[in-house]
ZAGU-286165 format. One record per atom (N, C-alpha, C): chain; atom name; z, y, x. Coordinates in steps of 0.05 Angstrom, whole numbers. Example, Ala and Ser with C-alpha at 12.3 -4.5 7.8 and 13.67 -1.06 7.14 Angstrom:
# ZAGU-286165
<rec chain="A" name="N" w="156" v="-114" u="264"/>
<rec chain="A" name="CA" w="156" v="-90" u="246"/>
<rec chain="A" name="C" w="156" v="-66" u="264"/>
<rec chain="A" name="N" w="142" v="-45" u="257"/>
<rec chain="A" name="CA" w="143" v="-21" u="273"/>
<rec chain="A" name="C" w="157" v="1" u="258"/>
This chain:
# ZAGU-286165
<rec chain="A" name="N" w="0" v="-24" u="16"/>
<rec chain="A" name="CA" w="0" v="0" u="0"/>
<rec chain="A" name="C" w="0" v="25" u="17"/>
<rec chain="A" name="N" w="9" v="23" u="42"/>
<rec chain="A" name="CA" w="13" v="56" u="61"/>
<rec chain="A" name="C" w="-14" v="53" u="74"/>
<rec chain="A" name="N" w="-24" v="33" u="69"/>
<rec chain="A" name="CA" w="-53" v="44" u="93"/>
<rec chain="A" name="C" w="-70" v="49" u="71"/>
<rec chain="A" name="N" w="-65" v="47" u="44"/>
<rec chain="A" name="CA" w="-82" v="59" u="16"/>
<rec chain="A" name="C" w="-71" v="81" u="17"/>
<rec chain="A" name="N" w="-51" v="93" u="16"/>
<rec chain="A" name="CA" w="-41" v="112" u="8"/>
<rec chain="A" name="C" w="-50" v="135" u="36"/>
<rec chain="A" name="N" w="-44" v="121" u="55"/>
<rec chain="A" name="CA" w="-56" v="147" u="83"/>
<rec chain="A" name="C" w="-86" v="140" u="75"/>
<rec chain="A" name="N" w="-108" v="122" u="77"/>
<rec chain="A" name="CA" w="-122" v="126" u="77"/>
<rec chain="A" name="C" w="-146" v="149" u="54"/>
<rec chain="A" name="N" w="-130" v="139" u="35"/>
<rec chain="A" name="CA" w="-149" v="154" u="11"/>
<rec chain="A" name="C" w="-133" v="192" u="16"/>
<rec chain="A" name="N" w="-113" v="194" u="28"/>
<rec chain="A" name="CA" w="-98" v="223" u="37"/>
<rec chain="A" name="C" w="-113" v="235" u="50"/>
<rec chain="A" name="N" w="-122" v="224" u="74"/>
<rec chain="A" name="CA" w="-138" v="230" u="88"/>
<rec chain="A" name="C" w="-170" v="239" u="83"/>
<rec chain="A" name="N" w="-178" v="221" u="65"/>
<rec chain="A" name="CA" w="-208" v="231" u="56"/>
<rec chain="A" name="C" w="-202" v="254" u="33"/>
<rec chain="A" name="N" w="-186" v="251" u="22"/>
<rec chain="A" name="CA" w="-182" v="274" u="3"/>
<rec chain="A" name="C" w="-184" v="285" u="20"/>
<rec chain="A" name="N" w="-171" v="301" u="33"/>
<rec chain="A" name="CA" w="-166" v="330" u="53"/>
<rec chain="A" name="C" w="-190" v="338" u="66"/>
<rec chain="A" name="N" w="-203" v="310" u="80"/>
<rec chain="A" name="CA" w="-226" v="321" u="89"/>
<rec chain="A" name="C" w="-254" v="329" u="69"/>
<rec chain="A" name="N" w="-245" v="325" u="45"/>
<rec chain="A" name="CA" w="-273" v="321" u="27"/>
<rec chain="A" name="C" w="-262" v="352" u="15"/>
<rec chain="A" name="N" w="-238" v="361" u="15"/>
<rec chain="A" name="CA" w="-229" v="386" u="5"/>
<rec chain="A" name="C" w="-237" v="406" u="25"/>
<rec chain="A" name="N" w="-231" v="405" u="51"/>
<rec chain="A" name="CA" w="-246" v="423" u="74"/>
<rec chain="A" name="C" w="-272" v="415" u="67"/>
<rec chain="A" name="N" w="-288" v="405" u="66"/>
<rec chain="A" name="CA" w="-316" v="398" u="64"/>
<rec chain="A" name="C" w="-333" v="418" u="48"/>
<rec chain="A" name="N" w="-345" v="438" u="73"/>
<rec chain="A" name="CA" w="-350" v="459" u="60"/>
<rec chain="A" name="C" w="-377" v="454" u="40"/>
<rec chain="A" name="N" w="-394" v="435" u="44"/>
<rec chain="A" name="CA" w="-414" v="432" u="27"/>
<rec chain="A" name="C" w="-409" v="426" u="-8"/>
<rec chain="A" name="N" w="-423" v="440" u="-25"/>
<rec chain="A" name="CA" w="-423" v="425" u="-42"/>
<rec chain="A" name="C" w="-449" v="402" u="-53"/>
<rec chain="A" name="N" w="-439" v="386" u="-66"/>
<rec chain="A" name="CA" w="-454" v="368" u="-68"/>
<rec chain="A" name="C" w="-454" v="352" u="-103"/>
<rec chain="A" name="N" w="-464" v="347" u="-114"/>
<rec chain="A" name="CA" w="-473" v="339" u="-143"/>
<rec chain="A" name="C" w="-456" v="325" u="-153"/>
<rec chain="A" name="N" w="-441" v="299" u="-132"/>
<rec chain="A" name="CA" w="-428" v="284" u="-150"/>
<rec chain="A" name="C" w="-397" v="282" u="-136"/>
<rec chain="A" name="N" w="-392" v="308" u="-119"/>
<rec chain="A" name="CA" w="-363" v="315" u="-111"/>
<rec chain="A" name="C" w="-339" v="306" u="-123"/>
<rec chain="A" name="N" w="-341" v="322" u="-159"/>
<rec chain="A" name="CA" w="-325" v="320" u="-173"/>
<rec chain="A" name="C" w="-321" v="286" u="-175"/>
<rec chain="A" name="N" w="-342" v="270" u="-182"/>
<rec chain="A" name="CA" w="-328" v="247" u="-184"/>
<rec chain="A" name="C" w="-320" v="228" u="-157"/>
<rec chain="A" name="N" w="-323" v="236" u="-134"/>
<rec chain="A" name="CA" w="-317" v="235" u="-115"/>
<rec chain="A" name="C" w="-274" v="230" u="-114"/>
<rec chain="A" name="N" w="-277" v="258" u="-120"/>
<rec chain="A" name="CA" w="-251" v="279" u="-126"/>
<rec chain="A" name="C" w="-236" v="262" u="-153"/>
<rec chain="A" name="N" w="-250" v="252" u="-166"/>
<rec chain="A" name="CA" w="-240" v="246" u="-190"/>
<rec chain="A" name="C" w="-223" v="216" u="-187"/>
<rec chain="A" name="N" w="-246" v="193" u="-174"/>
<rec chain="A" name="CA" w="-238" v="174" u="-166"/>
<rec chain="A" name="C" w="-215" v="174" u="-147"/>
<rec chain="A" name="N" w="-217" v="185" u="-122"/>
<rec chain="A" name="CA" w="-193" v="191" u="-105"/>
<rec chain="A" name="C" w="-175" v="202" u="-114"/>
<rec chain="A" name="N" w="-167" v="214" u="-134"/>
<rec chain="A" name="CA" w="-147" v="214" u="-147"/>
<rec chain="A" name="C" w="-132" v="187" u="-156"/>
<rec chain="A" name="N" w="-152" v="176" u="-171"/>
<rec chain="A" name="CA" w="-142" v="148" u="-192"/>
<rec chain="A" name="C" w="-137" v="135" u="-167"/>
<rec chain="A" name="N" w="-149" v="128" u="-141"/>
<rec chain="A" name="CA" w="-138" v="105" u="-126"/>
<rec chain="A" name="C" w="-117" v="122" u="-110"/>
<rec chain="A" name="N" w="-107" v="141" u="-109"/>
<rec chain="A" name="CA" w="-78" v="154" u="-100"/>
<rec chain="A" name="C" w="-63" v="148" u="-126"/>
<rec chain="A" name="N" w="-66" v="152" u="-142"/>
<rec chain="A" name="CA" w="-45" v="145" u="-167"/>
<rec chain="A" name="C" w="-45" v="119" u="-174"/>
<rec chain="A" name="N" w="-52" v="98" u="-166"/>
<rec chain="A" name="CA" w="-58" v="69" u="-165"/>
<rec chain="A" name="C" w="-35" v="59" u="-130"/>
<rec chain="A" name="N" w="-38" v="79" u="-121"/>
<rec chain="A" name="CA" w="-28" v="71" u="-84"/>
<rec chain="A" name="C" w="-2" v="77" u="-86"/>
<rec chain="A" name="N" w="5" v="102" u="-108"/>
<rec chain="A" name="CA" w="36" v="106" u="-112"/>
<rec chain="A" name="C" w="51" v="88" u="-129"/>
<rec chain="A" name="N" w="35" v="73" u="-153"/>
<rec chain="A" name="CA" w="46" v="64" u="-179"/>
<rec chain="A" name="C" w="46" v="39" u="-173"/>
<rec chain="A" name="N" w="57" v="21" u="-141"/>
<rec chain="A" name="CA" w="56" v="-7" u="-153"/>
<rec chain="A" name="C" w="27" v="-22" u="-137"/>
<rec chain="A" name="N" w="37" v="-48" u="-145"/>
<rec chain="A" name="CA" w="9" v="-60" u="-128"/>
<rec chain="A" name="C" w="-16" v="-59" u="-162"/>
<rec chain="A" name="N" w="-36" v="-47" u="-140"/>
<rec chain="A" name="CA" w="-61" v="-42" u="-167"/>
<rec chain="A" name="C" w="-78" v="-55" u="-173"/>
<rec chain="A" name="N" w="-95" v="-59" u="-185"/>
<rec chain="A" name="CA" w="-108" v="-86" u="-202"/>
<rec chain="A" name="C" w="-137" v="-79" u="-174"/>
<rec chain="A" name="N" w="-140" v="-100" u="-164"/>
<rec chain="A" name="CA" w="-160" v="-102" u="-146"/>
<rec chain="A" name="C" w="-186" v="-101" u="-159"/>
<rec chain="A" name="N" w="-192" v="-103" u="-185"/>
<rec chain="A" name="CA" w="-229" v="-98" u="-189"/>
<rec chain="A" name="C" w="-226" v="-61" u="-195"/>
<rec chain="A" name="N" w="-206" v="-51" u="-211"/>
<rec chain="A" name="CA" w="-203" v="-28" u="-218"/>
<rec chain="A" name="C" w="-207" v="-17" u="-180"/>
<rec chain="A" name="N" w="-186" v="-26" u="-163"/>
<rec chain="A" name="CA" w="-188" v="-12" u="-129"/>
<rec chain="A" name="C" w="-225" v="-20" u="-126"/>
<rec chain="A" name="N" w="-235" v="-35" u="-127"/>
<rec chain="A" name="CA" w="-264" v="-42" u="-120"/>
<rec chain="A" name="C" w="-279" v="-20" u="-134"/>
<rec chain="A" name="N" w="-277" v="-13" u="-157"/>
<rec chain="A" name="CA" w="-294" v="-1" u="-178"/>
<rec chain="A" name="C" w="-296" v="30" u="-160"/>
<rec chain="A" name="N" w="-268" v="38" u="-158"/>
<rec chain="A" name="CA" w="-259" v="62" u="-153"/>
<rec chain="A" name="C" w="-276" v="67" u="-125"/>
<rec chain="A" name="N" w="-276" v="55" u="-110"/>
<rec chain="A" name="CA" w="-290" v="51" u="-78"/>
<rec chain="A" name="C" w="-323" v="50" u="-86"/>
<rec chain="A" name="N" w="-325" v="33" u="-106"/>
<rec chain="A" name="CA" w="-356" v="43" u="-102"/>
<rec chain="A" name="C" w="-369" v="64" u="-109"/>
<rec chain="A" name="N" w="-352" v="74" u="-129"/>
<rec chain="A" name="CA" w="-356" v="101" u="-143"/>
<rec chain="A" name="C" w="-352" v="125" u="-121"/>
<rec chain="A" name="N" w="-334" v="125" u="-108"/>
<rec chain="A" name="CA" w="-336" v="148" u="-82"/>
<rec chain="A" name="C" w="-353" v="142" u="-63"/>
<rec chain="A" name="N" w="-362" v="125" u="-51"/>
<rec chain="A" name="CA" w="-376" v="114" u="-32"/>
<rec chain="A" name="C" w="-404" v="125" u="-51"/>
<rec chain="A" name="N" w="-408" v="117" u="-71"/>
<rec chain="A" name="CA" w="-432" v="123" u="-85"/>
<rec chain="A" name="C" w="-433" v="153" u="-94"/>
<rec chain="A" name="N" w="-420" v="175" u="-92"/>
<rec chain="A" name="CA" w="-412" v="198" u="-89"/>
<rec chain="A" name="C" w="-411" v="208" u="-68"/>
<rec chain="A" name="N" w="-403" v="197" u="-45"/>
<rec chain="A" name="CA" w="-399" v="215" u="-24"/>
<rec chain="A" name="C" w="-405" v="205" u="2"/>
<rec chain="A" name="N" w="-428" v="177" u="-2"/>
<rec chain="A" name="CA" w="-440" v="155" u="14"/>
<rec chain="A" name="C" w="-463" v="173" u="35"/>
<rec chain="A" name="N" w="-473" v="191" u="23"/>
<rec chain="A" name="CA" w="-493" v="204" u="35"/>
<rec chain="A" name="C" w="-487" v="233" u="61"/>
<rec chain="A" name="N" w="-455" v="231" u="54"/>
<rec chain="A" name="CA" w="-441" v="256" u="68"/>
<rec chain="A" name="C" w="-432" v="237" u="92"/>
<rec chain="A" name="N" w="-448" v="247" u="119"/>
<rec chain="A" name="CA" w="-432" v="232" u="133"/>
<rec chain="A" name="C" w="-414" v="240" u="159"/>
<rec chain="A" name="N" w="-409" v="267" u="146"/>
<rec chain="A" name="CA" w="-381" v="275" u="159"/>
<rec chain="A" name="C" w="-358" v="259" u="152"/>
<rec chain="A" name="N" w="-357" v="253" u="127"/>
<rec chain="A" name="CA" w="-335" v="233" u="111"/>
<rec chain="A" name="C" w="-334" v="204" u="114"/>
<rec chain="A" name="N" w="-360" v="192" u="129"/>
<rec chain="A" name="CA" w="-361" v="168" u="134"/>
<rec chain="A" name="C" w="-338" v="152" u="141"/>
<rec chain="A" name="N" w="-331" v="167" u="168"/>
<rec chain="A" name="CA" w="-300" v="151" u="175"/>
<rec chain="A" name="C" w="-284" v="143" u="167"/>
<rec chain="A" name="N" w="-276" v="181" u="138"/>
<rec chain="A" name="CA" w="-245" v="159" u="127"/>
<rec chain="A" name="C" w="-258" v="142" u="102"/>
<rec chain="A" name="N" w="-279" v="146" u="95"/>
<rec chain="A" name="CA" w="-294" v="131" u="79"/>
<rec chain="A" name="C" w="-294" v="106" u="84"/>
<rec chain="A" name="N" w="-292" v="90" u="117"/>
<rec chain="A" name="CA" w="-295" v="71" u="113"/>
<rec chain="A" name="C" w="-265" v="56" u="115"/>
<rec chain="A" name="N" w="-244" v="73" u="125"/>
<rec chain="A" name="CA" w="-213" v="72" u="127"/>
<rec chain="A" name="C" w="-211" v="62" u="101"/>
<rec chain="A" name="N" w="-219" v="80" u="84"/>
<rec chain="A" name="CA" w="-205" v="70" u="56"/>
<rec chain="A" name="C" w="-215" v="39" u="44"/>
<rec chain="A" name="N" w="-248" v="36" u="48"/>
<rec chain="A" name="CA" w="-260" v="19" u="47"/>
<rec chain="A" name="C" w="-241" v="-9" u="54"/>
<rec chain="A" name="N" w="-239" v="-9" u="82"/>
<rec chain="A" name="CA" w="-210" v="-27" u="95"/>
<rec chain="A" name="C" w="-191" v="-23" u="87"/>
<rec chain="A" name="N" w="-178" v="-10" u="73"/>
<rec chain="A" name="CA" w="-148" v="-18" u="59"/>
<rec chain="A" name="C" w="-150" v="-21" u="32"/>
<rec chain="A" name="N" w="-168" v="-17" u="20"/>
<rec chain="A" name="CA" w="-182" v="-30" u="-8"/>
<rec chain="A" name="C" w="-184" v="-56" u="-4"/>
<rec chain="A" name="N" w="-201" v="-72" u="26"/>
<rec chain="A" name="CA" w="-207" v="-102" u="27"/>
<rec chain="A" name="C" w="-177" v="-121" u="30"/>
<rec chain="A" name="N" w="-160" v="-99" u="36"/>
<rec chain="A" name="CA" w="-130" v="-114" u="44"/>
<rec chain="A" name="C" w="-125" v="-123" u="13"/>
<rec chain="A" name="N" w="-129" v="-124" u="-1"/>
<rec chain="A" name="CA" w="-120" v="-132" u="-25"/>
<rec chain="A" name="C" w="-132" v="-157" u="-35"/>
<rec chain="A" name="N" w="-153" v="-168" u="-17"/>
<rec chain="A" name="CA" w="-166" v="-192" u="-12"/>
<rec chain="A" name="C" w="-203" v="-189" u="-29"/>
<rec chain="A" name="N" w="-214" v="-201" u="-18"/>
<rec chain="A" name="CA" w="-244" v="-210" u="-23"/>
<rec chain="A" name="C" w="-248" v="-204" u="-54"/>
<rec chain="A" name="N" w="-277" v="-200" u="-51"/>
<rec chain="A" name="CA" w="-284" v="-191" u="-82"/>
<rec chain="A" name="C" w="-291" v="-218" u="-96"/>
<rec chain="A" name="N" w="-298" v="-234" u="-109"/>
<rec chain="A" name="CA" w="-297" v="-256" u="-128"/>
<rec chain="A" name="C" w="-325" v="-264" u="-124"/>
<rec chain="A" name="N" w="-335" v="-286" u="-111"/>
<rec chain="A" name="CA" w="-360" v="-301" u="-107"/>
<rec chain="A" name="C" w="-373" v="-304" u="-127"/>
<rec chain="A" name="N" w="-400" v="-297" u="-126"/>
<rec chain="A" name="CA" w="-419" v="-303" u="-153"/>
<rec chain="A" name="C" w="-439" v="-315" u="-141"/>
């Protein structure tokens, strides 16, 4: 839960300095919210953590000043184990 909780901290901040704007910020902004209020409240339902990750990554995938903690968070999202084989 602390390497969710620093990690998604961290891209917030940098996506808030992030002087560009960009189309789909807000839900960027919106999701990183829900997975900080998911990182405080308890262990969180891992497809809801998956959903939330692709939705910012798919928002803010193209910015690649943010890459880094982008992919930080990415790795403490996988700590919650593998996505379900199809």
């Amino acid at each position: 839960m602390a390497e969710l909780r620093i990690a998604v901290s961290r891209l917030r901040r940098e996506l808030a300095a992030h002087p560009a704007d960009f189309p789909d910020r807000g839900i960027a902004e919106d999701e990183l919210a829900a997975l900080a209020a998911m990182a405080a409240g308890g262990i969180p339902e891992t497809p809801r953590l998956r959903r939330s990750l692709l939705l910012v990554a798919g928002a803010i995938g193209s910015v690649s000043a943010l890459s880094t903690r982008l992919a930080d968070v990415r790795s403490a999202v996988e700590l919650f184990g593998e996505p379900p084989r199809r």
